[in-house]
VEXDREN-2710 file (C-alpha; in Angstrom, 1 decimal):
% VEXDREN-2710
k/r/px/py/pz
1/UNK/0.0/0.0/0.0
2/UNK/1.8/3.5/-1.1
3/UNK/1.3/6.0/1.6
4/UNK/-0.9/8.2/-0.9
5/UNK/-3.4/4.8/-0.4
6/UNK/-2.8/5.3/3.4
7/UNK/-3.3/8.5/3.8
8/UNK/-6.5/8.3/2.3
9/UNK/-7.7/5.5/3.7
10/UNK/-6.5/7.3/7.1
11/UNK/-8.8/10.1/6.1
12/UNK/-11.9/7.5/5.8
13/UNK/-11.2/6.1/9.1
14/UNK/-10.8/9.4/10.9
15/UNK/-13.9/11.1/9.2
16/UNK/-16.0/7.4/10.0
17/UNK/-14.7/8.1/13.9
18/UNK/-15.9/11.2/13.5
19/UNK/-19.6/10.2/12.6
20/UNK/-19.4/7.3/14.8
21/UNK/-18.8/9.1/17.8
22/UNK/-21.0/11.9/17.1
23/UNK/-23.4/11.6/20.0
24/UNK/-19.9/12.6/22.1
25/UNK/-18.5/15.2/19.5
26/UNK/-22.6/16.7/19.2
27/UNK/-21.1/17.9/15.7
28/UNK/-23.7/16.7/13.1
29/UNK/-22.6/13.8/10.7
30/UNK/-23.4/15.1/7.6
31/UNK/-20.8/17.6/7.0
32/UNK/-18.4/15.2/8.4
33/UNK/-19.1/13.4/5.8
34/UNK/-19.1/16.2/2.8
35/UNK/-15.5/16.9/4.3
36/UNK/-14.1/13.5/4.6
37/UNK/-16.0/12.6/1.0
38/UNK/-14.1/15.7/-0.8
39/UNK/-10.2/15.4/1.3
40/UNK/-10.5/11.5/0.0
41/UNK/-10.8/13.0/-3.6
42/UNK/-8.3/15.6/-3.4
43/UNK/-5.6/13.2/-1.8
44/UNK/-6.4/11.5/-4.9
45/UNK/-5.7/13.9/-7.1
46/UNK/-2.2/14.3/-6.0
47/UNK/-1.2/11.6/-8.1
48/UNK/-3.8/10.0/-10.4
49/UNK/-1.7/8.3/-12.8
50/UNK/-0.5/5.7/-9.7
51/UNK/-3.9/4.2/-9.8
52/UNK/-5.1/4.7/-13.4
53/UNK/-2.0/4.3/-15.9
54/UNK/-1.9/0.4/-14.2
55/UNK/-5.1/-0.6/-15.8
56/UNK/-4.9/2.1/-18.6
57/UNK/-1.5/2.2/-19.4
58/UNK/-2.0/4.0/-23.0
59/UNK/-2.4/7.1/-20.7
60/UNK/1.3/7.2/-19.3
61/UNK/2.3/10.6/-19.2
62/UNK/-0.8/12.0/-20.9
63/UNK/-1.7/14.0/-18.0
64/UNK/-4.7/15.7/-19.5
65/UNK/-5.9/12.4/-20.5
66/UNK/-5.8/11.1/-17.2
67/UNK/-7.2/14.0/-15.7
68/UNK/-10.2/13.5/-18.1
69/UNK/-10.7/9.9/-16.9
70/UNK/-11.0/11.3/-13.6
71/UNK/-13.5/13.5/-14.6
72/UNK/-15.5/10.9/-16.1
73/UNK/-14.8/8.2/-13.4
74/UNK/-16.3/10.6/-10.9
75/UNK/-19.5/11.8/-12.5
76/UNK/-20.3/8.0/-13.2
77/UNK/-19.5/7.4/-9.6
78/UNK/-21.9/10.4/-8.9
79/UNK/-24.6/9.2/-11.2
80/UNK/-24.9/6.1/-9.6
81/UNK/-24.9/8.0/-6.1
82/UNK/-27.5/10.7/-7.4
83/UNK/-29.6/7.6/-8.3
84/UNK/-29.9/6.6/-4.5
85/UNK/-30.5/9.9/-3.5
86/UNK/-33.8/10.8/-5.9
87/UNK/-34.8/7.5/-5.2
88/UNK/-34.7/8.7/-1.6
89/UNK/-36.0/12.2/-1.9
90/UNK/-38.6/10.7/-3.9
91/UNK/-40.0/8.4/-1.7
92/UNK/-39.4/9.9/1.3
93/UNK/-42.4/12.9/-0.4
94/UNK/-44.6/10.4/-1.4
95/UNK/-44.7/9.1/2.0
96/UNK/-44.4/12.4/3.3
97/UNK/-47.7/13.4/1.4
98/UNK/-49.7/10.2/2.0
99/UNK/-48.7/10.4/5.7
100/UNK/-49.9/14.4/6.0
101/UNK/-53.2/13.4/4.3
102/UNK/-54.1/10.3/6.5
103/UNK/-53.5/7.5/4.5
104/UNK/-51.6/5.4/6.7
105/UNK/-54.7/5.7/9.1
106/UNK/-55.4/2.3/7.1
107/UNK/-52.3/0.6/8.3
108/UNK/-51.9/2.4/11.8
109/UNK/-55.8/0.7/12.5
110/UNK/-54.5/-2.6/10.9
111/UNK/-51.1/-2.7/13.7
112/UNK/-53.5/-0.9/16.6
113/UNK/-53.0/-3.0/20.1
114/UNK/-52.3/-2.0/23.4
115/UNK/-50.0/-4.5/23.9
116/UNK/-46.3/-3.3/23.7
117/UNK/-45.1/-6.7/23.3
118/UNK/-47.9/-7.6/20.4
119/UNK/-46.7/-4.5/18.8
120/UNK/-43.4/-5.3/18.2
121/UNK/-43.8/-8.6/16.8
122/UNK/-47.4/-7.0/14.3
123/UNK/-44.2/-4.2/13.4
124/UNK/-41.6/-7.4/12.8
125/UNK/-43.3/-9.4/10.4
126/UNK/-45.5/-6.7/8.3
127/UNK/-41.8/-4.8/7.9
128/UNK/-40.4/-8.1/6.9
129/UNK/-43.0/-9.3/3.7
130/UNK/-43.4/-5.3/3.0
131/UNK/-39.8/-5.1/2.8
132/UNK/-39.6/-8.2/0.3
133/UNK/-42.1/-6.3/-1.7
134/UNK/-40.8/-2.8/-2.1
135/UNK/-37.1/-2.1/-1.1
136/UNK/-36.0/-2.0/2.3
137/UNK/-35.2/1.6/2.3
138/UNK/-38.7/2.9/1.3
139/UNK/-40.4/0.0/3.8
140/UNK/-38.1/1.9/6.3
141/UNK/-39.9/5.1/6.0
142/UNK/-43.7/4.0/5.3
143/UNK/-43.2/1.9/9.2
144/UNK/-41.6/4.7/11.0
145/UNK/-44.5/7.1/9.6
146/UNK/-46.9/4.4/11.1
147/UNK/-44.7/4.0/14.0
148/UNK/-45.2/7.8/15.3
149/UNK/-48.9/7.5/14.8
150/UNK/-49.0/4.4/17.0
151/UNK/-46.4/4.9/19.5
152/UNK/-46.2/8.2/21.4
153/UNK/-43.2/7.8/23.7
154/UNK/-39.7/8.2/22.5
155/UNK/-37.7/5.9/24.4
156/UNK/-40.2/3.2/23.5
157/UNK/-40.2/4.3/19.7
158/UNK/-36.4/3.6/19.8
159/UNK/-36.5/0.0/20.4
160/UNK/-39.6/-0.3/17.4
161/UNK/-37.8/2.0/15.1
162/UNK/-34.8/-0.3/15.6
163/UNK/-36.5/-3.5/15.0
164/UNK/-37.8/-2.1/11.8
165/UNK/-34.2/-1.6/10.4
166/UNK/-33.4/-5.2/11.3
167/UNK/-36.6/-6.0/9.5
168/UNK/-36.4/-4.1/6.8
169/UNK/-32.8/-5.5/5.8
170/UNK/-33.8/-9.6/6.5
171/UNK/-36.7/-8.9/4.2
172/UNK/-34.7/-7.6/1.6
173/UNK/-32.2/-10.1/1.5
174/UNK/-34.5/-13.0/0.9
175/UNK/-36.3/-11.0/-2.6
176/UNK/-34.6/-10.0/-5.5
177/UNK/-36.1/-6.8/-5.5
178/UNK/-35.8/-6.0/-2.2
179/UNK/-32.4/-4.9/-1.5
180/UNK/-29.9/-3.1/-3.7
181/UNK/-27.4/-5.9/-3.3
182/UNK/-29.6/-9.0/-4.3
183/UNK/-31.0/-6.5/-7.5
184/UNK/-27.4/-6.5/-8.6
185/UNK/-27.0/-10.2/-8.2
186/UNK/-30.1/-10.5/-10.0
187/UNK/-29.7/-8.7/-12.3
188/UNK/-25.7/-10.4/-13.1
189/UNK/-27.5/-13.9/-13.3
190/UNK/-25.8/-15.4/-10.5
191/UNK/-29.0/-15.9/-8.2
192/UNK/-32.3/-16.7/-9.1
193/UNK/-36.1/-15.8/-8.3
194/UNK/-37.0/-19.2/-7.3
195/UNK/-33.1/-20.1/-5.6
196/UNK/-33.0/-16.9/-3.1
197/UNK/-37.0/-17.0/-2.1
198/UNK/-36.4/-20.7/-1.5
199/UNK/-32.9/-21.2/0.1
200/UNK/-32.9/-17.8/1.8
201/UNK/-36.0/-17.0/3.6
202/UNK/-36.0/-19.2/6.4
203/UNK/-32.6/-18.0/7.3
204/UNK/-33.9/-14.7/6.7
205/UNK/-36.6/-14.9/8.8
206/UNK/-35.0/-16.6/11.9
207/UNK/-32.7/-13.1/11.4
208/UNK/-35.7/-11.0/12.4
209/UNK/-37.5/-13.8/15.0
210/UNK/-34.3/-13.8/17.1
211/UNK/-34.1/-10.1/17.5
212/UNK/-37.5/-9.5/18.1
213/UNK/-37.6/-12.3/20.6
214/UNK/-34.9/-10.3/22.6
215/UNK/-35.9/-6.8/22.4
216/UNK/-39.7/-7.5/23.5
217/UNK/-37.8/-8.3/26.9
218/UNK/-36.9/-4.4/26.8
219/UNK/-41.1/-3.8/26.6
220/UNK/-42.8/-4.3/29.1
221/UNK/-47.2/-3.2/30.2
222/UNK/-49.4/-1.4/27.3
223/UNK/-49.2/1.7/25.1
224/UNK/-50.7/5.1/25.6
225/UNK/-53.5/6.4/24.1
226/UNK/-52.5/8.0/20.6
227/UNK/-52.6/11.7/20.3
228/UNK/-55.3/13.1/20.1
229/UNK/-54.3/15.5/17.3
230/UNK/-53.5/12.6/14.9
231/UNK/-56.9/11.6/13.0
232/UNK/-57.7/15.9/13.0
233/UNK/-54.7/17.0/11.3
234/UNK/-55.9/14.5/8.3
235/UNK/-59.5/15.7/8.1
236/UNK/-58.6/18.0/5.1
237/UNK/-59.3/15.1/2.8
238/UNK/-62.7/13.2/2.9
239/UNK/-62.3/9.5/3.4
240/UNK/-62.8/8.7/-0.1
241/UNK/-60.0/11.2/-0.7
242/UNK/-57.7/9.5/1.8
243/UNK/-57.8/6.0/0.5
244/UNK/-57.3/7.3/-3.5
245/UNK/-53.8/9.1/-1.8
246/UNK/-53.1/5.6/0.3
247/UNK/-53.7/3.4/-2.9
248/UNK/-51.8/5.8/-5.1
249/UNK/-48.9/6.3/-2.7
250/UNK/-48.4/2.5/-1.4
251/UNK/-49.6/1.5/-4.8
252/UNK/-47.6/3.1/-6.4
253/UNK/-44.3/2.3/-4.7
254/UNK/-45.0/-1.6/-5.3
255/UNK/-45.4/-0.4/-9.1
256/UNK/-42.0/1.1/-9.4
257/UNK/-40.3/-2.3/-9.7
258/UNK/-42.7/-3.6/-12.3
259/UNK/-42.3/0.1/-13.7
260/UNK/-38.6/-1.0/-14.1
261/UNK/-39.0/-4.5/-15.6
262/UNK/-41.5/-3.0/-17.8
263/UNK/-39.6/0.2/-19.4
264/UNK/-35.8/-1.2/-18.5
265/UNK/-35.2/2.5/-16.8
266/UNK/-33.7/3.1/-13.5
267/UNK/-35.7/3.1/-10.1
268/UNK/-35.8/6.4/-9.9
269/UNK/-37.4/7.1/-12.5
270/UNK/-40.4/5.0/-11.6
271/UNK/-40.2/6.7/-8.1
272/UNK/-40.3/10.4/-10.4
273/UNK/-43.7/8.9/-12.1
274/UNK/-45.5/7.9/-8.5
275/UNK/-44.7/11.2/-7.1
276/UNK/-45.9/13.3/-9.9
277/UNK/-49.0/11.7/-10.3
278/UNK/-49.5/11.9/-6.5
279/UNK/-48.7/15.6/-6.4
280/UNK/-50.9/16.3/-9.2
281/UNK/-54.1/14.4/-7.7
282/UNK/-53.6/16.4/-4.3
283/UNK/-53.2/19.6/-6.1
284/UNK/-56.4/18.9/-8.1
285/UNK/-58.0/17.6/-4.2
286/UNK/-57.2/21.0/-3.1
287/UNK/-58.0/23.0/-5.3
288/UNK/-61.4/22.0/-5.2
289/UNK/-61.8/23.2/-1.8
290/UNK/-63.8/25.6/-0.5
291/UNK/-61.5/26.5/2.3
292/UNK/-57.8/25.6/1.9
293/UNK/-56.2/28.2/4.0
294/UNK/-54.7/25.7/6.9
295/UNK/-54.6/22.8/3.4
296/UNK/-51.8/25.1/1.9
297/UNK/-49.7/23.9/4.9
298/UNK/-50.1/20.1/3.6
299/UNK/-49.5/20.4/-0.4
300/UNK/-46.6/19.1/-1.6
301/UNK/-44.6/22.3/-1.9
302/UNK/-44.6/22.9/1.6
303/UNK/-43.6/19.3/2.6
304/UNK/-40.6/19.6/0.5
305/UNK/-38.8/21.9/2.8
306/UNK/-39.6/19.4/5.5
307/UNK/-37.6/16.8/4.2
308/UNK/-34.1/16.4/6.3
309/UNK/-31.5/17.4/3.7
310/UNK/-28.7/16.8/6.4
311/UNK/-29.3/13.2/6.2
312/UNK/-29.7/13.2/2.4
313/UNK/-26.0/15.1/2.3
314/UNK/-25.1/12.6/4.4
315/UNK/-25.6/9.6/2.5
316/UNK/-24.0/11.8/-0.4
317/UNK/-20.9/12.2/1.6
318/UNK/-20.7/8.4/2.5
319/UNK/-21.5/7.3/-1.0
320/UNK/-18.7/9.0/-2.4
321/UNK/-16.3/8.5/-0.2
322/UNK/-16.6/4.7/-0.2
323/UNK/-16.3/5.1/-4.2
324/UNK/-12.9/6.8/-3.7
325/UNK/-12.1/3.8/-1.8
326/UNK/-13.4/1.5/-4.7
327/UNK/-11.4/3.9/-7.2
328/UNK/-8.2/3.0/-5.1
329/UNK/-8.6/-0.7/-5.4
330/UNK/-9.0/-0.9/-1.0
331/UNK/-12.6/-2.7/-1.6
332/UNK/-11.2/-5.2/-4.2
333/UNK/-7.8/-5.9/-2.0
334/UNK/-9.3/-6.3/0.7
335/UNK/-11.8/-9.0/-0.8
336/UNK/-8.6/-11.0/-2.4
337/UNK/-7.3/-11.3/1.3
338/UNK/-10.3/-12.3/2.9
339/UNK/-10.2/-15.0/0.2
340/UNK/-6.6/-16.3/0.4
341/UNK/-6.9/-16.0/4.0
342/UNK/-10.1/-18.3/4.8
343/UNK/-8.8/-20.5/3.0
344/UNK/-11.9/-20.3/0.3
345/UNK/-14.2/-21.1/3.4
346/UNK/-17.3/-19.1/1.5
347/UNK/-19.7/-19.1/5.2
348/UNK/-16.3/-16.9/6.5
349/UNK/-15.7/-14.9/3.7
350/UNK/-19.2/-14.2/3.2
351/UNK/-20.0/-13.7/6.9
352/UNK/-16.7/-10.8/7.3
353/UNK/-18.5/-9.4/4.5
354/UNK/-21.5/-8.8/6.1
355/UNK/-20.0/-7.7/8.8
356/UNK/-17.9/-5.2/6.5
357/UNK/-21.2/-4.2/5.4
358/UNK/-22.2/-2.5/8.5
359/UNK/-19.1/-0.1/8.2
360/UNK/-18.8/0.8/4.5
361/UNK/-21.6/0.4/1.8
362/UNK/-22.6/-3.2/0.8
363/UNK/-23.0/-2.0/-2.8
364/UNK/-19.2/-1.4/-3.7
365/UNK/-18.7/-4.2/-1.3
366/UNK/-21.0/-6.9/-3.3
367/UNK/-19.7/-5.3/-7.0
368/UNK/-16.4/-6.1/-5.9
369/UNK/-16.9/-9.6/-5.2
370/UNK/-18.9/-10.0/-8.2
371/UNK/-16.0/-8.6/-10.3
372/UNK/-13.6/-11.0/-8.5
373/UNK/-15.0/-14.1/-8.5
374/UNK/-16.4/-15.7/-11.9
375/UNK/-19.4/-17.3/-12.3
376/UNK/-18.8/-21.8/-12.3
377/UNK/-20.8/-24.3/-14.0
378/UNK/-21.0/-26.0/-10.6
379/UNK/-20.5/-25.9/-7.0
380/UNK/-20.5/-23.0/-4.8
381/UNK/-19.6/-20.4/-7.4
382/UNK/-22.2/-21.9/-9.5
383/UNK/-25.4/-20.0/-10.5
384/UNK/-27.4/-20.1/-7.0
385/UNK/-24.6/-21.5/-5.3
386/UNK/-23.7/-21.2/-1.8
387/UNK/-21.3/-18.5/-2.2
388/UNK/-23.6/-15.9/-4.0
389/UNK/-27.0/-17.1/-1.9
390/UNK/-25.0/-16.3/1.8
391/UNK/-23.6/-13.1/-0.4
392/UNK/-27.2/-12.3/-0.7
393/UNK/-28.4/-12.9/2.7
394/UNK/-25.1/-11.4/4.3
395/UNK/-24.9/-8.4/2.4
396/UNK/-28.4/-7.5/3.0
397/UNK/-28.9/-8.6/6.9
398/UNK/-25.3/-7.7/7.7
399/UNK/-26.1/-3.9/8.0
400/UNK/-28.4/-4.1/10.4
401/UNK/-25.5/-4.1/13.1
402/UNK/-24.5/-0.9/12.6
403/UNK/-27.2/2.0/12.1
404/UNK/-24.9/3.7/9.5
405/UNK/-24.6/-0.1/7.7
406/UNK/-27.7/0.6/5.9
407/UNK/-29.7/3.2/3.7
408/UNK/-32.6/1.8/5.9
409/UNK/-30.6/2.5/8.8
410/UNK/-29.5/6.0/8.0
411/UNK/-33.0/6.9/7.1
412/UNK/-34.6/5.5/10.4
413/UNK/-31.4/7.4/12.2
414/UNK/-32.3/10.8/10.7
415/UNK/-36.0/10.3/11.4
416/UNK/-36.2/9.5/14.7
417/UNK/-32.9/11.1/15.8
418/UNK/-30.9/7.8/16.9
419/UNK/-27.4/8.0/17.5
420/UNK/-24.7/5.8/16.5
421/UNK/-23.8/5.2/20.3
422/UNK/-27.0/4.4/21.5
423/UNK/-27.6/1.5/18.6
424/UNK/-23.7/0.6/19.1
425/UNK/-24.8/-0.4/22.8
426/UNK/-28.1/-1.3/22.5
427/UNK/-28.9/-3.2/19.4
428/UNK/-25.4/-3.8/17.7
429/UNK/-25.4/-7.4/19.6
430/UNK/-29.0/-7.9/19.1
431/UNK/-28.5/-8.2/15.3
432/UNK/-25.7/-9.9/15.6
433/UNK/-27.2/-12.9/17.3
434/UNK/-29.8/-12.6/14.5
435/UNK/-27.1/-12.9/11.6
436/UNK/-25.4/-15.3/13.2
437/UNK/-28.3/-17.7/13.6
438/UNK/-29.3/-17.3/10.1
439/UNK/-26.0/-18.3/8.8
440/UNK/-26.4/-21.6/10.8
441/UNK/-29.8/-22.3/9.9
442/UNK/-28.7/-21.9/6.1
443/UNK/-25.7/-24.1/6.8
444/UNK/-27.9/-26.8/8.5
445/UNK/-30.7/-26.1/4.9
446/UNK/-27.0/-27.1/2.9
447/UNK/-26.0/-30.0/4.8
END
């Protein structure tokens, strides 16, 4: 490793500290991040060519050339970030809007108990199949939405908004649609619809059951009465007019991966058409009002400044650093060593990688490994094999032991203002037990 590739990776690991520790520091992540994501690049730039003219060696010397390449590296690297992040902005509005207008009113009256306990386990399983059906980030949102309408007290909310991380990344892992990882092993051929629903979901599931099993020790008597206030601030809308903004919102969201299959274009784009349709059918609810004084509070260009931008900078900042990593060749180095040094044991390389995945971002993470290893006609690196199913499930499930592991978790962590330190002590070990369990129940599935 040169000490350019030090330094930087010296920069990553301070800035991570940084965000880690910022319930001590009280310095908000997100320009943490911006900083550590633009001293990674510029450390970069000192010397380009070491990293380029290796795997491009007609650019040797041409310095305007390399410089170019660069340039062109890093917008791709941003396109694929900006990608996440409109996915993001996009569904966190359309929840946004179908929350302010009472439509989860339908799925807050389908969780309602008093029971803490029953709570957590109606929360587990519905995040769980939702998850599978839409992506675990969106899931993330639409339940803590729910969650605040259900739940009143903070401390308690903490423990349910964790559970729905865990939830939301074990449902994911078990779908091919419902993470970002297992779309991208999907998508290479090296898993299948029928392989991962069948060989994964079991293990998946006993990641969530094991959790949930633990935390509801943590509960304890019933819930409080809801807030009053809830079911008035949604009266705007008749009721008629609440379930067309619940069906077009929810709807909608499960349409965007048929959107995809259908018209081949990216996610975001499918999030783009749900949230302009939605917008438009509020604006024409609206307009048609008699009084809409205190309803031009709740149209869609007033929730957009509600959205947290900090935590959508954040991710920003975190995406692009890990892809100066992935630029550097770390990612990929660090997957040949895990290799040569298991041994080719594919339940440890794949099980450090999850683990892995709850520091840096399982999506550079999983490309690299794709990129590394080829595809065999049989065995474990064949086509559903062992290797690329427990790459699936560990990916996915992996990030739930850090809250930064995850977009879900990042999203839940902005929302309900969790901090690293409290998950870290709390729930790190919690998930942990989960992975680990699934890991053995798929081992005992293989044997």
């Amino acid at each position: 490793m040169t000490s350019l590739t030090m330094a930087i990776v010296i920069v990553f690991v301070m800035g991570y500290l940084c965000i880690a520790l910022e319930s001590l520091t009280k310095v908000n992540k997100a320009p943490v991040a911006l900083l550590m994501c633009v001293a990674c690049w510029t450390l970069f730039m000192i010397n380009p060519a070491d990293y380029i003219v290796p795997f491009i060696p007609e650019l040797a010397g041409n310095t305007a050339g390399i410089v170019t390449h660069v340039g062109e590296s890093l917008k791709e690297h941003l396109g694929e970030t900006a990608e996440t992040l409109f996915f993001l902005m996009g569904a966190m509005t359309i929840v946004e809007i179908v929350d302010t207008n009472g439509g989860f009113n339908f799925v807050r009256d389908a969780l309602k108990t008093q029971s803490k306990r029953g709570l957590l386990w109606r929360i587990a399983f519905m995040t769980f199949f939702l998850s599978a059906i839409l992506d675990n980030l969106t899931t993330s949102i639409v339940m803590i939405m729910v969650l605040r309408k259900l739940v009143s007290d903070h401390k308690d909310r903490l423990i349910y908004a964790s559970l729905i991380v865990i939830a939301a990344n074990s449902g994911g892992a078990f779908s091919p649609i419902g993470d970002v990882t297992t779309i991208m092993l999907w998508i290479k051929g090296v898993i299948t619809t029928a392989g991962v629903m069948k060989e994964i979901f079991i293990p998946s599931l006993i990641s969530v059951v094991i959790p949930t099993l633990i935390l509801q020790m943590s509960l304890k008597g019933e819930l409080s009465k809801a807030q009053a206030a809830t079911e008035g601030d949604s009266l705007d809308f008749s009721a008629a007019e609440r379930k067309i903004v619940f069906f077009l919102g929810v709807g909608g969201l499960l349409f965007v991966p048929i959107f995809r299959y259908l018209t081949d274009l990216p996610p975001f784009m499918g999030i783009l058409l749900v949230l302009s349709v939605l917008w438009l059918t509020t604006e024409l609810f609206y307009r048609n009002k008699h009084n809409i004084s205190d309803g031009m509070k709740k149209r869609v260009t007033k929730l957009l400044s509600r959205l947290d931008m900090s935590t959508i900078l954040f991710f920003l900042g975190i995406l692009m650093a890990v892809a100066c990593l992935e630029e550097i060749g770390v990612l990929h180095g660090l997957g040949s060593w895990l290799n040569s040094a298991s041994g080719g044991n594919h339940y440890l390389v794949t099980g450090i990688i999850g683990v892995a995945s709850s520091i840096v971002d399982n999506v550079p993470l999983v490309a690299g490994c794709m990129g590394m290893y080829p595809i065999a006609p049989t065995g474990d690196m064949a086509v559903d094999g062992i290797f690329w199913q427990l790459l699936a499930y560990c990916a996915g499930v992996g990030g739930s032991m850090l809250i930064i592991g995850s977009a879900a978790g990042v999203v839940v962590m902005g929302l309900e203002k969790i901090t690293f330190g409290w998950y870290m002590k709390r729930i790190t070990w919690v998930a942990f037990v989960g992975y680990v369990a699934g890991i053995l129940t798929y081992w005992v599935e293989r044997m």
